[in-house]
Backbone as XML, in Angstrom:
<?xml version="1.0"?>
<chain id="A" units="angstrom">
  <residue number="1" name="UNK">
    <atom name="N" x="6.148" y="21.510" z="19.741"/>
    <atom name="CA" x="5.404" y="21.821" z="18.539"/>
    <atom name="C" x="4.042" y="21.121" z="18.557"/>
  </residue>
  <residue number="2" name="UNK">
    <atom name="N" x="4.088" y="19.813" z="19.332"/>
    <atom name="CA" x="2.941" y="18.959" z="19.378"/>
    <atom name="C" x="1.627" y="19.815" z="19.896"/>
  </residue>
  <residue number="3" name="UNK">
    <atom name="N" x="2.319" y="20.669" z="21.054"/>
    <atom name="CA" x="1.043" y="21.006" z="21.827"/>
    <atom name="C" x="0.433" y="22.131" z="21.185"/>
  </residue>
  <residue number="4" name="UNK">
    <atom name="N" x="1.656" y="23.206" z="20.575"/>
    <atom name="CA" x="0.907" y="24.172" z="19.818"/>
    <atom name="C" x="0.072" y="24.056" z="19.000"/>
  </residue>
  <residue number="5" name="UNK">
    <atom name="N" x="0.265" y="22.823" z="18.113"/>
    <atom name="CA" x="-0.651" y="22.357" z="17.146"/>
    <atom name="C" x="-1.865" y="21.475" z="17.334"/>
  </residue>
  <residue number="6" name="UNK">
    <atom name="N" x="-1.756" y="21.492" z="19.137"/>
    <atom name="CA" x="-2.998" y="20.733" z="19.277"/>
    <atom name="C" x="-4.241" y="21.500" z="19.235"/>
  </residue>
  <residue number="7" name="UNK">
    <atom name="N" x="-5.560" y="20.775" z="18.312"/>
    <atom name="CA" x="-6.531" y="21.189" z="18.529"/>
    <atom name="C" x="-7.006" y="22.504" z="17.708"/>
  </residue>
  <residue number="8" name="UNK">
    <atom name="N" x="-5.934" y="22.855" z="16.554"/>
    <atom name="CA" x="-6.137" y="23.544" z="16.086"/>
    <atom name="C" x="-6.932" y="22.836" z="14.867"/>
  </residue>
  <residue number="9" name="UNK">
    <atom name="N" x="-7.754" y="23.841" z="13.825"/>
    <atom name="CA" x="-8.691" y="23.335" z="13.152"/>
    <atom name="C" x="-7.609" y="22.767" z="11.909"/>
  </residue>
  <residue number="10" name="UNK">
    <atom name="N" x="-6.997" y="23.741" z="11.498"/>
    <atom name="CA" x="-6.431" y="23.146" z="10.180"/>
    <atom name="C" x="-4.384" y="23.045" z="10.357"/>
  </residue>
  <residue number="11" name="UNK">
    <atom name="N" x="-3.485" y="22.324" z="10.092"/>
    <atom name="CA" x="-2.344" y="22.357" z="9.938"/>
    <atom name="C" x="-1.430" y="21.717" z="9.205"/>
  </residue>
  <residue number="12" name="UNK">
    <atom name="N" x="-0.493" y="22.559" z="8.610"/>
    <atom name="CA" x="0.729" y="22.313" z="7.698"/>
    <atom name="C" x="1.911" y="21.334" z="7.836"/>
  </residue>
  <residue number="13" name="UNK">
    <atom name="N" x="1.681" y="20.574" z="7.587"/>
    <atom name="CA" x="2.826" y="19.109" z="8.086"/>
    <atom name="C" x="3.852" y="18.822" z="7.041"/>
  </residue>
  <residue number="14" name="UNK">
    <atom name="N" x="5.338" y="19.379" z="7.191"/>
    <atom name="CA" x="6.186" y="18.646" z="6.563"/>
    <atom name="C" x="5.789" y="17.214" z="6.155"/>
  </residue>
  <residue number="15" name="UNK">
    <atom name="N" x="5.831" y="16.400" z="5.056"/>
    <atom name="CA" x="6.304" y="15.184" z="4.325"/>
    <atom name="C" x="7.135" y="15.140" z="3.738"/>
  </residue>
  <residue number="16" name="UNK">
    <atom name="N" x="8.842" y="15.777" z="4.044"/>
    <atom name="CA" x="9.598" y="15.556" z="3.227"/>
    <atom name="C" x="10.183" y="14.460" z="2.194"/>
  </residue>
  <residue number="17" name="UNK">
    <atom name="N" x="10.047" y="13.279" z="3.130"/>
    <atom name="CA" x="10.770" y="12.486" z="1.828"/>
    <atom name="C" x="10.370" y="10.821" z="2.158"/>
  </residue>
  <residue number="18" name="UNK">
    <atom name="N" x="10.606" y="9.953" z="1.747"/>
    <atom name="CA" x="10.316" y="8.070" z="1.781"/>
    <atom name="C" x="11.730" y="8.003" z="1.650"/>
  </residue>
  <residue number="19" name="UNK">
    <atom name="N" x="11.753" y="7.231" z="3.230"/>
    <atom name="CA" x="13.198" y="6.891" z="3.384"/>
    <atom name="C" x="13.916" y="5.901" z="2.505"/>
  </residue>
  <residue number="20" name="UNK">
    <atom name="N" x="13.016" y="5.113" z="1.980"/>
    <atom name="CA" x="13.957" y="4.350" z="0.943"/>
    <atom name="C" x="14.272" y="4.889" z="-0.430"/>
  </residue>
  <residue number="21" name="UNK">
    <atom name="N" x="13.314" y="5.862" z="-0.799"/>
    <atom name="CA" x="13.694" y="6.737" z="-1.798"/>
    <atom name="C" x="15.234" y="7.164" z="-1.568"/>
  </residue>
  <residue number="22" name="UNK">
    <atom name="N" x="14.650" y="8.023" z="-0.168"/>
    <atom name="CA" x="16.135" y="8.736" z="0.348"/>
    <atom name="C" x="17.762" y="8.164" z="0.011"/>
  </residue>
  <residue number="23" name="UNK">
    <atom name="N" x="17.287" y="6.574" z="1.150"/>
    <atom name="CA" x="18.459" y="5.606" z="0.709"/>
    <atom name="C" x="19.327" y="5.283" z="-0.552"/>
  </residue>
  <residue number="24" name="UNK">
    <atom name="N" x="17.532" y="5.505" z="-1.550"/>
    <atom name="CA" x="18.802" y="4.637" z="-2.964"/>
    <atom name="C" x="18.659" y="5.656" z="-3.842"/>
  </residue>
  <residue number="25" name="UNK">
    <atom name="N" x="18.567" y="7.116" z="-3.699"/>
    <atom name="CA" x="18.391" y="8.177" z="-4.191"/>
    <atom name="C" x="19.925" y="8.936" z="-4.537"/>
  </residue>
  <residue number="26" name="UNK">
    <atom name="N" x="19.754" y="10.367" z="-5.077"/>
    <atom name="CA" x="21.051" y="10.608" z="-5.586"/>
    <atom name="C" x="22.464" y="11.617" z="-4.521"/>
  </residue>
  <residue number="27" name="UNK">
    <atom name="N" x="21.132" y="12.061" z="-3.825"/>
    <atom name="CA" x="22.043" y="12.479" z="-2.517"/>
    <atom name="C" x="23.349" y="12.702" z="-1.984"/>
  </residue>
  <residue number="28" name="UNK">
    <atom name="N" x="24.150" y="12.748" z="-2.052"/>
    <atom name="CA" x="25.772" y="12.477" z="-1.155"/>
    <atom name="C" x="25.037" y="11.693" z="0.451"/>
  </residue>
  <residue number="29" name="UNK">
    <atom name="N" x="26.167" y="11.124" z="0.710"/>
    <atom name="CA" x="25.693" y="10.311" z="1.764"/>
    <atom name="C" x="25.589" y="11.381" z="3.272"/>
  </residue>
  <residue number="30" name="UNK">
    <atom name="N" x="26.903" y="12.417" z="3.353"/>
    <atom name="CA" x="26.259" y="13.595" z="4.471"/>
    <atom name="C" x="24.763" y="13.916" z="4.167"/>
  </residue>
  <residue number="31" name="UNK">
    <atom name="N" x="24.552" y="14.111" z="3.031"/>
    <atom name="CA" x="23.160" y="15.055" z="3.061"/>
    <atom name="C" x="21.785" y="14.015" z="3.205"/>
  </residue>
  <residue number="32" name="UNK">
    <atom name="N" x="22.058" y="12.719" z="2.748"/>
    <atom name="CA" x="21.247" y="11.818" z="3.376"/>
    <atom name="C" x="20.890" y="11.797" z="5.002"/>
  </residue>
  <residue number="33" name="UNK">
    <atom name="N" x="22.365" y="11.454" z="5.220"/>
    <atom name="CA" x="22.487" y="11.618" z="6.756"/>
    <atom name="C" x="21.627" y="12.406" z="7.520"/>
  </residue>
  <residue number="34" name="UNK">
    <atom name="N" x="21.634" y="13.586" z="6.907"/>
    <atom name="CA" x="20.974" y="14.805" z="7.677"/>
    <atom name="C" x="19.896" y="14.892" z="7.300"/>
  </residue>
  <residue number="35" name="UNK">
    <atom name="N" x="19.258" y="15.170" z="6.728"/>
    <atom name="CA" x="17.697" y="15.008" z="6.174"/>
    <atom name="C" x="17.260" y="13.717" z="6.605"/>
  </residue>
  <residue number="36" name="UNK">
    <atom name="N" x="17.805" y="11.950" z="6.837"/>
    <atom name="CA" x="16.956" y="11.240" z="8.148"/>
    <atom name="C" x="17.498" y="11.344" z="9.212"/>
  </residue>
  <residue number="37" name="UNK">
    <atom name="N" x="17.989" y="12.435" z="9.775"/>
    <atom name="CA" x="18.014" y="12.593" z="11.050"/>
    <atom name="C" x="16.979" y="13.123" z="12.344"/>
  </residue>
  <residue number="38" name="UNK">
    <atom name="N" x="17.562" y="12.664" z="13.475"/>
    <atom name="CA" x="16.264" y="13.896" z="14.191"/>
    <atom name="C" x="15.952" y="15.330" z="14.203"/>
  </residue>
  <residue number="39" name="UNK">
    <atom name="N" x="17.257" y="15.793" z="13.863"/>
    <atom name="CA" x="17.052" y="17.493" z="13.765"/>
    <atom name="C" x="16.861" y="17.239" z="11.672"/>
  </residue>
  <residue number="40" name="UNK">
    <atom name="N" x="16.812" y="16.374" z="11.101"/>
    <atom name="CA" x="16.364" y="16.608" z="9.810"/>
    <atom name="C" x="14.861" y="17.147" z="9.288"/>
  </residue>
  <residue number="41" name="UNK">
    <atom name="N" x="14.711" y="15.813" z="8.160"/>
    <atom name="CA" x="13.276" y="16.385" z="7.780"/>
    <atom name="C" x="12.411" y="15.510" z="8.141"/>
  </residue>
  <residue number="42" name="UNK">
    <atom name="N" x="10.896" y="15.858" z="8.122"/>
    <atom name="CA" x="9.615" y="14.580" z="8.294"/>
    <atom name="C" x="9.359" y="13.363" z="6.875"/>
  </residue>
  <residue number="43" name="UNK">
    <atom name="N" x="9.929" y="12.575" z="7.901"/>
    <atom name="CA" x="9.478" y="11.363" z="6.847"/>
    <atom name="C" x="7.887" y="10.926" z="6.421"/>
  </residue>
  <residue number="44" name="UNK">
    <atom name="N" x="7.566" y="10.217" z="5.376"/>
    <atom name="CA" x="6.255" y="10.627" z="5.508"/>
    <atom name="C" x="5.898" y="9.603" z="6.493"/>
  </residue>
  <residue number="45" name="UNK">
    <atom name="N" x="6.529" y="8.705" z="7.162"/>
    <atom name="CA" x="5.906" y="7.853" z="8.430"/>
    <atom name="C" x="5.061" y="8.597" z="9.664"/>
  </residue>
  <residue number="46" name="UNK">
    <atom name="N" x="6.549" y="9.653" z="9.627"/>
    <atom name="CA" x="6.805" y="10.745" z="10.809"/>
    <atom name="C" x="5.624" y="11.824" z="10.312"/>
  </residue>
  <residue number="47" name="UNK">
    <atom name="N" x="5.434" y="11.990" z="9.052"/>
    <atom name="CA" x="4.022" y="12.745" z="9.105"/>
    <atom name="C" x="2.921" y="12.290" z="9.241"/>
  </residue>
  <residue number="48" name="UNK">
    <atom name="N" x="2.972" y="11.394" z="9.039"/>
    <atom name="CA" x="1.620" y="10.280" z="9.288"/>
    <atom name="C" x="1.008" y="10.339" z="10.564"/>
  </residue>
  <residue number="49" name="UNK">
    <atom name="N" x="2.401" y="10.110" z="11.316"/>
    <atom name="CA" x="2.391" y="9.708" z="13.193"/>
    <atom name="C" x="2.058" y="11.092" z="13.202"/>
  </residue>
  <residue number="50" name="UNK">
    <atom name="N" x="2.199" y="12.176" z="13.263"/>
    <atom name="CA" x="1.904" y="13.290" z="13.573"/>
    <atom name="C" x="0.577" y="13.807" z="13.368"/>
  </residue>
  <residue number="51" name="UNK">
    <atom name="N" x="0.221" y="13.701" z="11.960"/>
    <atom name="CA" x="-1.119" y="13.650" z="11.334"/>
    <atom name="C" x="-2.293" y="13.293" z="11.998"/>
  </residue>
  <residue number="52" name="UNK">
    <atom name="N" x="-1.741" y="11.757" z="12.439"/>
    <atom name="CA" x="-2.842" y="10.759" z="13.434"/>
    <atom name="C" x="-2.818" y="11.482" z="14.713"/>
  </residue>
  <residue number="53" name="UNK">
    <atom name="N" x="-1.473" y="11.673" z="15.507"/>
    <atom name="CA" x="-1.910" y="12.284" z="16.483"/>
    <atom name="C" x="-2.855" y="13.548" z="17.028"/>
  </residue>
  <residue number="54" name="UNK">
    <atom name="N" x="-2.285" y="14.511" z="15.695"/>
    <atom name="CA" x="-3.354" y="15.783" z="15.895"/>
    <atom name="C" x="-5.176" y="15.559" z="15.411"/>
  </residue>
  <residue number="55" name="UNK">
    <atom name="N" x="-5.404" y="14.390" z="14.500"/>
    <atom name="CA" x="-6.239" y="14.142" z="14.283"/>
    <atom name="C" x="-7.205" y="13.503" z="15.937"/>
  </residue>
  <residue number="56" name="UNK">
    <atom name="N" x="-6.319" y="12.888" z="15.866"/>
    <atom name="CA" x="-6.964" y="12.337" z="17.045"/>
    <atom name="C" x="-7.485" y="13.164" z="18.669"/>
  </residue>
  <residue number="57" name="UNK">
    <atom name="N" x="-6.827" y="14.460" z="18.130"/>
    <atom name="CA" x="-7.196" y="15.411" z="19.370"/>
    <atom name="C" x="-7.944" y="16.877" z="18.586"/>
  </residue>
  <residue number="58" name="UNK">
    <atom name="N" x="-8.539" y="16.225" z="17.595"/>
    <atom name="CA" x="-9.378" y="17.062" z="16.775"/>
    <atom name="C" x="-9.284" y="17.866" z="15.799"/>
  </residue>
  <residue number="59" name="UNK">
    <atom name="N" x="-7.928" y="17.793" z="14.974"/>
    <atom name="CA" x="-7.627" y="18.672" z="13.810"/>
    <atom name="C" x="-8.184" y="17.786" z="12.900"/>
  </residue>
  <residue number="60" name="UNK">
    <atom name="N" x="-9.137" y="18.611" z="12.178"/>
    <atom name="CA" x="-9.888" y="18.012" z="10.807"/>
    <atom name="C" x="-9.132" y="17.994" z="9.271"/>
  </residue>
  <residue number="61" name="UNK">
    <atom name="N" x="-8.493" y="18.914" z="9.538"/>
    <atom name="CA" x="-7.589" y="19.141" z="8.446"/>
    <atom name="C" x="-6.503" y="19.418" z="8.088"/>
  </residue>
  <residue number="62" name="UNK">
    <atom name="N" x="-5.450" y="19.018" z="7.149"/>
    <atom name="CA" x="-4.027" y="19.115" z="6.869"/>
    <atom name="C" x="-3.649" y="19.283" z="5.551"/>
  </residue>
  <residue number="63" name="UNK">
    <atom name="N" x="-2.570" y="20.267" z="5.516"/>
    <atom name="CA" x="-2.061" y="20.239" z="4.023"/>
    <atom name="C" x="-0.220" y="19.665" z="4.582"/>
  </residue>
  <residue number="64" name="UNK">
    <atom name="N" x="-0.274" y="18.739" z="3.068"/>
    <atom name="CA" x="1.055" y="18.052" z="3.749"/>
    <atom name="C" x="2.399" y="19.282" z="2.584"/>
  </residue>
  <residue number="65" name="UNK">
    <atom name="N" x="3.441" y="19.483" z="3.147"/>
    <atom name="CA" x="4.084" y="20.063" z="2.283"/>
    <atom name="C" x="5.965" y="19.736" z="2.423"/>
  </residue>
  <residue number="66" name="UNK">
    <atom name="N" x="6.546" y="20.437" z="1.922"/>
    <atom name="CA" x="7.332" y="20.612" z="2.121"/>
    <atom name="C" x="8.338" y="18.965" z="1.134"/>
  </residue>
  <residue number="67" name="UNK">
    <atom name="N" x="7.827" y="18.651" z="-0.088"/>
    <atom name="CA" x="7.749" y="16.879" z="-0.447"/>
    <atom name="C" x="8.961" y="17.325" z="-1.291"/>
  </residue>
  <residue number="68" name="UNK">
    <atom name="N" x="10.045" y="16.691" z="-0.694"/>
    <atom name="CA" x="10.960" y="16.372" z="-1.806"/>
    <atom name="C" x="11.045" y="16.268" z="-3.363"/>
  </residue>
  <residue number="69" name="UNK">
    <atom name="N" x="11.658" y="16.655" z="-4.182"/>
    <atom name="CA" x="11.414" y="16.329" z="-5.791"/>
    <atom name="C" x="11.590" y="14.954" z="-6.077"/>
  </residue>
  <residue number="70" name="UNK">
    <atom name="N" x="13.144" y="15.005" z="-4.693"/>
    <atom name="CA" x="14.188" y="13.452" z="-5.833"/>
    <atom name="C" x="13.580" y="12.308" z="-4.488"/>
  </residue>
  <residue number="71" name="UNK">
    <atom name="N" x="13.028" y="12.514" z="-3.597"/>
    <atom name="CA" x="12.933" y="11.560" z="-2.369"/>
    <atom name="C" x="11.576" y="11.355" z="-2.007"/>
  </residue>
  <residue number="72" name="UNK">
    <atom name="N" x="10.858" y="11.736" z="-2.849"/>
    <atom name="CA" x="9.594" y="11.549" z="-2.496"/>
    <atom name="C" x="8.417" y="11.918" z="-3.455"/>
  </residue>
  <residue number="73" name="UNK">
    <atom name="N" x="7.496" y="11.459" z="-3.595"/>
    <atom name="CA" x="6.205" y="11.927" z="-4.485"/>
    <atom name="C" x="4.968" y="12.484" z="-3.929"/>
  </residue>
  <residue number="74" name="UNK">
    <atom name="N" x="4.095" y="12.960" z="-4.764"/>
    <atom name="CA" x="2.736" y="13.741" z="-4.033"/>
    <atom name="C" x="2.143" y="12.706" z="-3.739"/>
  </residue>
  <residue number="75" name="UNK">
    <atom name="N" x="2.099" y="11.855" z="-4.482"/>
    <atom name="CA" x="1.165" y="10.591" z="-4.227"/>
    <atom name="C" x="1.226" y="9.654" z="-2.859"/>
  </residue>
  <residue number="76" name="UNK">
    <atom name="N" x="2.617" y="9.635" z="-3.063"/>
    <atom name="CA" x="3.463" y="8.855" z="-2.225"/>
    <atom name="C" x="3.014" y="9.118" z="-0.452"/>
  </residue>
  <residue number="77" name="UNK">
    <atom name="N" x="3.573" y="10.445" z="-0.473"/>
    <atom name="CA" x="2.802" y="11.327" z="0.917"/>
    <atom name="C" x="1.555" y="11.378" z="1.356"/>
  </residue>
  <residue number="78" name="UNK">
    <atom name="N" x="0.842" y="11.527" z="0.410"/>
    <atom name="CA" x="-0.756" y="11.353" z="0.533"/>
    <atom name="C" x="-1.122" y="10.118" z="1.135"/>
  </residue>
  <residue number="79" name="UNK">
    <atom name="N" x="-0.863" y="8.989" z="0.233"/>
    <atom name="CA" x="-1.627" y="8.018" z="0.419"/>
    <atom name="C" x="-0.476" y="7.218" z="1.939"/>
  </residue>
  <residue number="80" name="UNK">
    <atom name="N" x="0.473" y="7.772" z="1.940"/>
    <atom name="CA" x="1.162" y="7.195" z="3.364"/>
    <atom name="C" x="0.327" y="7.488" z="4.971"/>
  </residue>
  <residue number="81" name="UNK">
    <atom name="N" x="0.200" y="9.148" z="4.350"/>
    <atom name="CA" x="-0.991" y="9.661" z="5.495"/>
    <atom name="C" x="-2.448" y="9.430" z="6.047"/>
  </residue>
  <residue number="82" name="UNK">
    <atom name="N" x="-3.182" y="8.902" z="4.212"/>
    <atom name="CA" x="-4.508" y="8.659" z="3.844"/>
    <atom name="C" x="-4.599" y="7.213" z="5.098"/>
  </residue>
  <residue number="83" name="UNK">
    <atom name="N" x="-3.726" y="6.132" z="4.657"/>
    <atom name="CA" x="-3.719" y="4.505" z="5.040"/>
    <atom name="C" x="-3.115" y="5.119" z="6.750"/>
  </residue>
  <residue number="84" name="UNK">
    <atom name="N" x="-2.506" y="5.491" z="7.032"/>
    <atom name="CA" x="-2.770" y="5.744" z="8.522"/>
    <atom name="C" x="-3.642" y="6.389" z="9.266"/>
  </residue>
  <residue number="85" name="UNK">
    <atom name="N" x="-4.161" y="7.075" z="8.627"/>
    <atom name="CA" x="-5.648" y="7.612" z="9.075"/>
    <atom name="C" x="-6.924" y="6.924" z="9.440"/>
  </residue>
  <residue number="86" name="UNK">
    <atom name="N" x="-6.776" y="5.835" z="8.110"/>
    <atom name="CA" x="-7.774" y="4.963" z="8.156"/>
    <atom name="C" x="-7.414" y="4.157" z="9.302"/>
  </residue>
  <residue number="87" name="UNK">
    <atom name="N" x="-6.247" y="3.404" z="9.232"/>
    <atom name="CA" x="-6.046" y="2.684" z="10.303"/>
    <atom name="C" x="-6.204" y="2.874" z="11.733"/>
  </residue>
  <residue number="88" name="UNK">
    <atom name="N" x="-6.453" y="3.916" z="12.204"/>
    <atom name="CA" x="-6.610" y="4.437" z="13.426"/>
    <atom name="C" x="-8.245" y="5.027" z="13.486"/>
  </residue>
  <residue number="89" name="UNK">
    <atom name="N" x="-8.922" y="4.599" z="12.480"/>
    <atom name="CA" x="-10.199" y="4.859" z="12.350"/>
    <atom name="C" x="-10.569" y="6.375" z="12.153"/>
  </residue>
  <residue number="90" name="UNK">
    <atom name="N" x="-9.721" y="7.578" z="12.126"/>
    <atom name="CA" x="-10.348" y="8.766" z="11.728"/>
    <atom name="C" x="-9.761" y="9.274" z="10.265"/>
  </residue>
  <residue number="91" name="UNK">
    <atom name="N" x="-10.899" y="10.182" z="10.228"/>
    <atom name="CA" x="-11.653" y="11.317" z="9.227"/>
    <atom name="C" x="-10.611" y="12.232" z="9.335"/>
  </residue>
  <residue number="92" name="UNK">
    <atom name="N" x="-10.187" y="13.195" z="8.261"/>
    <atom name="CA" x="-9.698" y="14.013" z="7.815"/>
    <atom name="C" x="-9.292" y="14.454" z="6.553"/>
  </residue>
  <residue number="93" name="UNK">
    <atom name="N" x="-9.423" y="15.734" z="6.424"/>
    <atom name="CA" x="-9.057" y="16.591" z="4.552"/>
    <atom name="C" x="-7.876" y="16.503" z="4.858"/>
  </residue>
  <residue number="94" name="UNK">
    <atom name="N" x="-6.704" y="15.696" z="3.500"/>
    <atom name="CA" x="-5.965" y="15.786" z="3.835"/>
    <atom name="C" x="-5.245" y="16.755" z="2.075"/>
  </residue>
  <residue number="95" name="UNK">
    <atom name="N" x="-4.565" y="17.634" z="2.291"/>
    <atom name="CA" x="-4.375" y="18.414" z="1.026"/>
    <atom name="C" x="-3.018" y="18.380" z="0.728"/>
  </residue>
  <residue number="96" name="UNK">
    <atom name="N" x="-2.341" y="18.380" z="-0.342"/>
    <atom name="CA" x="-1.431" y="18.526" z="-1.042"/>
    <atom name="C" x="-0.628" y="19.923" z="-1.419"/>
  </residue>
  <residue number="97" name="UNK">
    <atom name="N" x="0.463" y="20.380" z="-0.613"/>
    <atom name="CA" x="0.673" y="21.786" z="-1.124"/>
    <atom name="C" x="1.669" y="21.507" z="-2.784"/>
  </residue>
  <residue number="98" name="UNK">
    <atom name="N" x="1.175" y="21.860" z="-3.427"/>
    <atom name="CA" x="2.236" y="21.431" z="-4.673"/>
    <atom name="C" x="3.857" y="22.310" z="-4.353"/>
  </residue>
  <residue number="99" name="UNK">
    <atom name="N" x="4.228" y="21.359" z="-5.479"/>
    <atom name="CA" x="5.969" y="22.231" z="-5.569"/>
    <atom name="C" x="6.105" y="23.431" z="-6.149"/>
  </residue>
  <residue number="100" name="UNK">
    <atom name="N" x="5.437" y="23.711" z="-7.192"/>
    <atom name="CA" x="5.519" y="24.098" z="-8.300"/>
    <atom name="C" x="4.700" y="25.177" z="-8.517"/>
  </residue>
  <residue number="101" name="UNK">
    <atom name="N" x="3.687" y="25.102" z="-8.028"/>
    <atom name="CA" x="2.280" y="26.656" z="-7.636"/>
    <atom name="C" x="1.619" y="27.039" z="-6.639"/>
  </residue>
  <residue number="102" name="UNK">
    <atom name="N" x="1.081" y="27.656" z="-6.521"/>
    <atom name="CA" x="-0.108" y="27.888" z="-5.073"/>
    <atom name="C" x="-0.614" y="27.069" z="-4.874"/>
  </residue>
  <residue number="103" name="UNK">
    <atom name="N" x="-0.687" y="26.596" z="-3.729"/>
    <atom name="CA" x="-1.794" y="25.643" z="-3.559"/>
    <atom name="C" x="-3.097" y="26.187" z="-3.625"/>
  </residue>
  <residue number="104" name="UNK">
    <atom name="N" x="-4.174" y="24.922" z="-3.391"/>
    <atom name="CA" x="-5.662" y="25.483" z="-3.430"/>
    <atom name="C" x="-5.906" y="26.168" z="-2.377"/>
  </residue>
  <residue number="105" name="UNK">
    <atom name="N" x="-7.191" y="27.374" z="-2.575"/>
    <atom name="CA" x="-7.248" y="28.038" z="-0.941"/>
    <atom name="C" x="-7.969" y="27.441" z="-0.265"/>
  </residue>
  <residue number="106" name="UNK">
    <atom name="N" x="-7.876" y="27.034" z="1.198"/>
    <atom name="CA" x="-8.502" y="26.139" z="2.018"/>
    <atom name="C" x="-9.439" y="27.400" z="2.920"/>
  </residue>
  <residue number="107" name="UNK">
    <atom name="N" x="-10.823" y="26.794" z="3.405"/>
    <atom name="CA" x="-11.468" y="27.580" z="3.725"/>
    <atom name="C" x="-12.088" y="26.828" z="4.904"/>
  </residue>
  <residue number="108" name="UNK">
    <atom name="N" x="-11.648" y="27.435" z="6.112"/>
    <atom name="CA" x="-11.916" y="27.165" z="6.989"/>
    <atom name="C" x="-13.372" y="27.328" z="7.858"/>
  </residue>
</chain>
């Protein structure tokens, strides 16, 4: 998936959930299980790391989606992605697909 998405201008990155949300969240413990697993969902660490990587091979832009209700926040995702970005020294739009409506249209 890494390579397909390399270098493309704009891309859609799961942030499903903050694993400690996850942890002390309401879940059953199978369905925890599976959602932090490897065939689960993107943590927002794991979107971050992803984020940085495609950034770093020239994608300018991202909408993060896919954010849990009970395991995670908009904010939460954002600014997990925002502070790793910085830290690795690059630039990027990083957008918010909401839960709840369309997102904004991005114009490439």
């Amino acid at each position: 998936m890494c390579d397909a998405l390399k270098g493309t201008d704009f891309a859609f990155i799961e942030s499903n959930h903050d694993p400690e949300m996850l942890m002390y969240g309401t879940y059953p413990y199978h369905l925890k299980k599976r959602v932090a697993s490897e065939r689960g969902h993107l943590s927002n660490k794991m979107c971050s790391q992803l984020v940085c990587k495609l950034a770093s091979e020239g994608t300018k832009e991202f909408m993060l989606g896919h954010i849990s209700k009970e395991n995670n926040t908009e904010d939460l995702a954002l600014s997990t992605t925002s502070s790793a970005l910085s830290l690795i020294g690059k630039s990027a739009q990083v957008h918010i697909a909401p839960k709840e409506s369309p997102s904004k249209i991005i114009q490439l």
